[in-house]
N, C-alpha and C positions, 0 to 999 in steps of 0.2 A: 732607144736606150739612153740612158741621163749618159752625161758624160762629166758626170762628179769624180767616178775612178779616176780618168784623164787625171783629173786637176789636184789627186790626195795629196801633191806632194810639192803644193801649197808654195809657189815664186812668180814675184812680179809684182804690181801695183798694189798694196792692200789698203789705200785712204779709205775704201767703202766699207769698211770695217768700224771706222768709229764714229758714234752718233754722236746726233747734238748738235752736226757742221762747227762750225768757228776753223780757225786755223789748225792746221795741220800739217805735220813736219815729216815725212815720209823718210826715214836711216834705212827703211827695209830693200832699198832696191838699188843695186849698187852702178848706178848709173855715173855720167861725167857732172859736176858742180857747178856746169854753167849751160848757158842757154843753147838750145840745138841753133849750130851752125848756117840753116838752112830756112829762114824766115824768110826770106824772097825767093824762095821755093816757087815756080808759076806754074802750074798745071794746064795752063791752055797753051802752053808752048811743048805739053807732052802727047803726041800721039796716043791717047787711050784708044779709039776704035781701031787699034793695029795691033797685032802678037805682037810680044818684044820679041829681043833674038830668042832664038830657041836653047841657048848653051849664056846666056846673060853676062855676054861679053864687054855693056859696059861694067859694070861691076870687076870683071878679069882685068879689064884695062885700066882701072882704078889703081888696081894691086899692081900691076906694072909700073903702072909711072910713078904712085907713090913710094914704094918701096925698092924699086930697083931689079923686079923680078920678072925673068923670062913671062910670056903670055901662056905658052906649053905647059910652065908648074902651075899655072894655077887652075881651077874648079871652081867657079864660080856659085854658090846656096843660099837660100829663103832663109841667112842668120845663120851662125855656126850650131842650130840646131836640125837643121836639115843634116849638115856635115856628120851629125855624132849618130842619127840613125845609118845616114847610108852606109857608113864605115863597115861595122860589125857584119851587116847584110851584103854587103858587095865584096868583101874580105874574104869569106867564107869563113868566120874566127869562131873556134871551140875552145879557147879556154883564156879568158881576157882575165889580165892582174890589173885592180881598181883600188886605188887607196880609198882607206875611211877613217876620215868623213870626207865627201868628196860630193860632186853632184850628182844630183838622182840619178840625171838621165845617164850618165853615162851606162849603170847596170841597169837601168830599165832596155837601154838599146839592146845593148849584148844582149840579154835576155830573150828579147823579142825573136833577136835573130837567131836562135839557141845556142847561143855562148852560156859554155859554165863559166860566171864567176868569181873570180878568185879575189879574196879579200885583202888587203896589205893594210894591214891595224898602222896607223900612225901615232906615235906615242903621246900619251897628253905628259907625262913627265919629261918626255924631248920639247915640249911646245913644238910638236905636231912637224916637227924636221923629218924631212925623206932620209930614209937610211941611207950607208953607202954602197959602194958598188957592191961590195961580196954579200951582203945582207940581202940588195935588190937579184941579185944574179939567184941565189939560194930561193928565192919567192917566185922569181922566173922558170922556176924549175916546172916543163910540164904545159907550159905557156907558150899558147905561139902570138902575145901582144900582150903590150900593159898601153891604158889608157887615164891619162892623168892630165891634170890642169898644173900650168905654170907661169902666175900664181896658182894655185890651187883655192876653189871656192866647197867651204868657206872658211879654212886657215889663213888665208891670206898669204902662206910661205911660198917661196921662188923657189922651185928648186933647180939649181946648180946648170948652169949651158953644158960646162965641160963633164958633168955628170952623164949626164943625156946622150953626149956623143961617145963616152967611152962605154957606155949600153950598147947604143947603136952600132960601133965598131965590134964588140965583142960577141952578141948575138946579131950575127947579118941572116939570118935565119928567122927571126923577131920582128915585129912589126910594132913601132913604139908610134903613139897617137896623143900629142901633145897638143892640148886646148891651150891655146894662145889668147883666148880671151882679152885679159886684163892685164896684157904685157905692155901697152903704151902706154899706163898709168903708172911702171916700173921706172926708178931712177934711172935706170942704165939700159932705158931703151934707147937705140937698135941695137947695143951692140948684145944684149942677155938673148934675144929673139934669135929663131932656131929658123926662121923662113930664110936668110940669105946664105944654107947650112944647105938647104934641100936636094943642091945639083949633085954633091957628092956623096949622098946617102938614100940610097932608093929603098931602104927601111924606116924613114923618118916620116911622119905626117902631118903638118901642123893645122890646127881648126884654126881658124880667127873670126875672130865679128869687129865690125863697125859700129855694133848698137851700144855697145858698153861708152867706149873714149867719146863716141859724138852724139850720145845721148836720144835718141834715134829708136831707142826698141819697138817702135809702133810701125817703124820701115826694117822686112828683114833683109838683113844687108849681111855677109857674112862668106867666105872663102876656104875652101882645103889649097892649103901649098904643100906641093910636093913633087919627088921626081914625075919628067915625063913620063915614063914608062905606070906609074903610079898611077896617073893621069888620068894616060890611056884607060888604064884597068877597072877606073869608077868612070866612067862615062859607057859604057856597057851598060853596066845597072843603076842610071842616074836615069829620073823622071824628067822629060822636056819640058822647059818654060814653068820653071818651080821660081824665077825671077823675073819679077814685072818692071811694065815701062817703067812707072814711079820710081822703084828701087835704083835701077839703072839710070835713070835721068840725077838725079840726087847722090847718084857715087862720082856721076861727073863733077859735080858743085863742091863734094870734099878737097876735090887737089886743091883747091884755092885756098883753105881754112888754116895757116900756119899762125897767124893772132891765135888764131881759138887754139889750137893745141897748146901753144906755149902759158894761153893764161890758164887751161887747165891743169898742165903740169905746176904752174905757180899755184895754184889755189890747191890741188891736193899737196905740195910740198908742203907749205906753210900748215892746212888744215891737220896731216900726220904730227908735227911739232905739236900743234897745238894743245890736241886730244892727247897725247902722248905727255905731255905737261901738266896739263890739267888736271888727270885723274894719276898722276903719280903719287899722290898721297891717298889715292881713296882703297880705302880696306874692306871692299866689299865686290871692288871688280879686280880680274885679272885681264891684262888685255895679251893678246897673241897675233901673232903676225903681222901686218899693218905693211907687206909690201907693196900693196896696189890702192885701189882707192876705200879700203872698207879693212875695219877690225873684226876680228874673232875675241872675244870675251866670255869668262865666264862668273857666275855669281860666287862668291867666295864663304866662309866663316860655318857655314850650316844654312846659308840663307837661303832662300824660295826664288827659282826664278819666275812662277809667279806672280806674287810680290813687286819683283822688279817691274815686268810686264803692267800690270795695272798702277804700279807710282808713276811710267811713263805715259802711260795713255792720260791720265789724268791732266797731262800737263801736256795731252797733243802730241806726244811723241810716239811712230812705231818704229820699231826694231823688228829684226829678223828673229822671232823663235826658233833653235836649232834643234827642238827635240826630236824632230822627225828625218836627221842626218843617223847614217848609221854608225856604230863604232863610238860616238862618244857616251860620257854621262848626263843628265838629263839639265845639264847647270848652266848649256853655253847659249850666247845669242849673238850677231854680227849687227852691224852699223856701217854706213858708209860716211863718206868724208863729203863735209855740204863747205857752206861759206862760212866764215870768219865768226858772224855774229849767231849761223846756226846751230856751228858746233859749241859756240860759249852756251846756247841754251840745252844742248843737250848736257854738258860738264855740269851743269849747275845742278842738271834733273839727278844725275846719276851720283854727284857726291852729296846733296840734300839725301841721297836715296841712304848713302853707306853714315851717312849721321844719325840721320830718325832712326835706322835701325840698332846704330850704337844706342841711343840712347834706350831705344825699349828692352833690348837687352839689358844694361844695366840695370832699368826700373826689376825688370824681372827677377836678377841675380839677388837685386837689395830686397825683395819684395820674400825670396827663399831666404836667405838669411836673415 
C-alpha cells in the first residue's frame, strides 16, 4: 500500500520541491537558526550492536538534569510525536477538545484511537487568542481532555501558564495535554513552561521535543512530563525501545550546549524584531503570533495566496502553505525566523510582493476608468 495518505498532510522538509537547484531558503520548517549542536557527534563511541535501554533512559536523564525534573515524571519518546499517538490510545480518551487551526496530528491521534473530536474554533478577528476560562470551561463541556500546543502551531500564540492551571484545578476530572514544543524558543522560558508544574497536578501532561530548539529533527528526541502516577499509567501501553542508542547518546551531548541555546534565543529575539519591522508597512501581509520561532500570516486586500506562493518560489523562497489547517480561510501561510541577512531576503520578497501587486491593481483601476 503507498503511503501517500501517511504523508496528505504535508510537514517537514519541502526543498525537493523546487526545481532548477540554485540556493534555497527553506521558512517552511520551524526549526532552531543555528547550526545542530552536535557536530562532533562520534558514532564509534556508540554501542550500535547493543539494544539501548529498553525505557530510553538516557534521553529521561537528559530531562532530569536539564530541567530540574524528578526521573519518575518523565517518559522518555521517538520525538514528541510518539507522545501525541500514545496519549489518546493509552488514556482511553472519548471526546478530546482540539483547537483549530492547530496541528494535524493531534486529531488524526485521537481519531485513530476513537476519540470524537471536538473543535475549539480560534478566532481570526481575536488573532487566533485562546478564550478565557468560562468560554474554555463551556467547550469542556462533555470532554474528558483538551489537547493543545503552547505556542500553538501554527498561530504561534502562548497561551496563558495561569490559564492552564486554573483549567487543571477546576476540572481535576480533565486530562489537559499540553505540547510544549516550541516553549524554549518563548521569551519567558522556564518560567511560562508547565513541566516544573507536573508534581502537583496529576491532570497535567506536557509533550516536549528536542528536535525543534536543537534543530535535530532527523534524531527523534522527545519526552511526556508528567505526575508519577501518570507515568506509571503510559508505560503499560508504551512500545519498548521506541528510543535508540543514537538518540540517547546525543541527549547526553545537549547538557553541554548553553552558547548554543543563548545564541539561539539571541538570533530569534533579534530576527522577531526584525520581521516585525520590516513588514510593518507592507499592505498585503498580516502577520499573527510571532511567539516562538515562526509567524502565522495571512495574504491581505483580495490578494491570491497563490500568487504570494509562486513570487516566493521564484526568488528561492518556501513558506508553509496553511490551506490544509482546519478552521481557517484559505489566505494564511507561516515562516520561521532564520538569520539576520535571511530574514532581510525574505522582507524584501514579501514587500517587493505587496508593491507589484499595488501597482497592478492600480494599472487595473486606471485601465476601468
Amino acid at each position: 500500500m503507498s503511503g501517500d495518505h501517511l504523508l496528505a498532510h504535508r510537514h517537514g522538509d519541502r526543498t525537493g520541491e523546487l526545481a532548477g537547484g540554485g540556493a534555497v531558503l527553506d521558512f517552511s520548517v520551524n526549526l532552531a537558526p543555528a547550526a545542530p549542536p552536535l557536530s562532533e557527534l562520534s558514532f564509534s563511541s556508540i554501542p550500535l550492536a547493543a539494544y539501548p535501554s529498553m525505557d530510553g533512559r538516557g534521553v529521561r536523564d537528559f530531562y532530569a538534569a536539564r530541567f530540574g525534573l524528578d526521573p519518575e515524571c518523565v517518559l522518555a519518546t521517538n520525538g514528541a510525536i510518539e507522545a501525541i499517538y500514545l496519549l489518546p490510545r493509552a488514556l482511553g480518551l472519548k471526546r478530546v477538545l482540539v483547537p483549530q487551526p492547530s496541528f494535524f496530528d493531534y486529531g488524526r491521534a485521537c481519531r485513530l484511537a476513537s476519540a470524537e473530536v471536538v473543535p475549539l474554533a480560534l478566532s481570526e478577528s481575536g488573532s487566533f487568542a485562546f478564550p478565557g476560562i468560562d468560554a474554555l470551561a463551556e467547550a469542556l463541556a462533555g470532554c474528558d481532555a483538551m489537547m493543545v500546543g503552547s505556542p500553538n502551531n501554527p498561530t504561534g500564540i502562548l497561551i496563558p501558564k495561569e490559564l492552564l492551571l486554573a483549567l487543571a484545578c477546576r476540572f481535576p476530572d480533565k486530562t489537559f495535554i499540553i505540547d510544549e514544543a516550541f516553549i524554549q524558543f518563548t521569551e519567558e522560558f522556564p518560567s511560562n513552561s508547565l513541566m516544573p508544574e507536573i508534581r502537583a497536578f496529576k491532570n497535567i501532561v506536557v509533550i516536549h521535543s528536542l528536535t525543534k530548539f536543537y534543530a535535530i529533527a532527523g534524531l527523534r528526541l522527545g519526552a511526556i512530563v508528567a505526575h508519577p502516577s501518570m507515568i506509571e499509567r503510559l508505560y503499560v501501553h508504551k512500545e519498548p525501545w521506541t528510543v535508540n542508542a543514537v538518540a540517547e547518546h546525543a541527549a547526553s551531548k545537549l547538557l553541554h550546549c548553553g552558547e548554543y541555546e543563548r545564541e539561539v534565543r539571541s538570533i530569534v529575539r533579534e530576527g522577531r524584531r526584525q520581521i516585525a519591522d520590516g513588514l510593518a508597512g507592507n499592505s498585503a501581509i498580516t502577520l499573527h503570533g510571532g511567539a516562538a520561532n515562526f509567524f502565522f500570516a495571512s495574504v491581505t486586500g483580495g490578494l491570491a495566496l497563490d500568487d504570494l506562493v509562486a513570487h516566493l518560489r521564484l526568488r528561492g523562497i518556501l513558506v508553509r502553505d496553511c490551506r490544509n489547517f482546519e478552521g481557517i480561510a484559505p489566505v494564511y501561510f507561516r515562516f520561521c525566523i532564520r538569520k539576520t541577512d535571511e530574514n532581510r531576503w525574505l522582507i524584501e520578497a514579501l514587500n517587493d510582493f505587496a508593491e507589484s501587486s499595488r501597482i497592478a491593481k492600480a494599472a487595473v483601476e486606471e485601465a476601468v476608468s
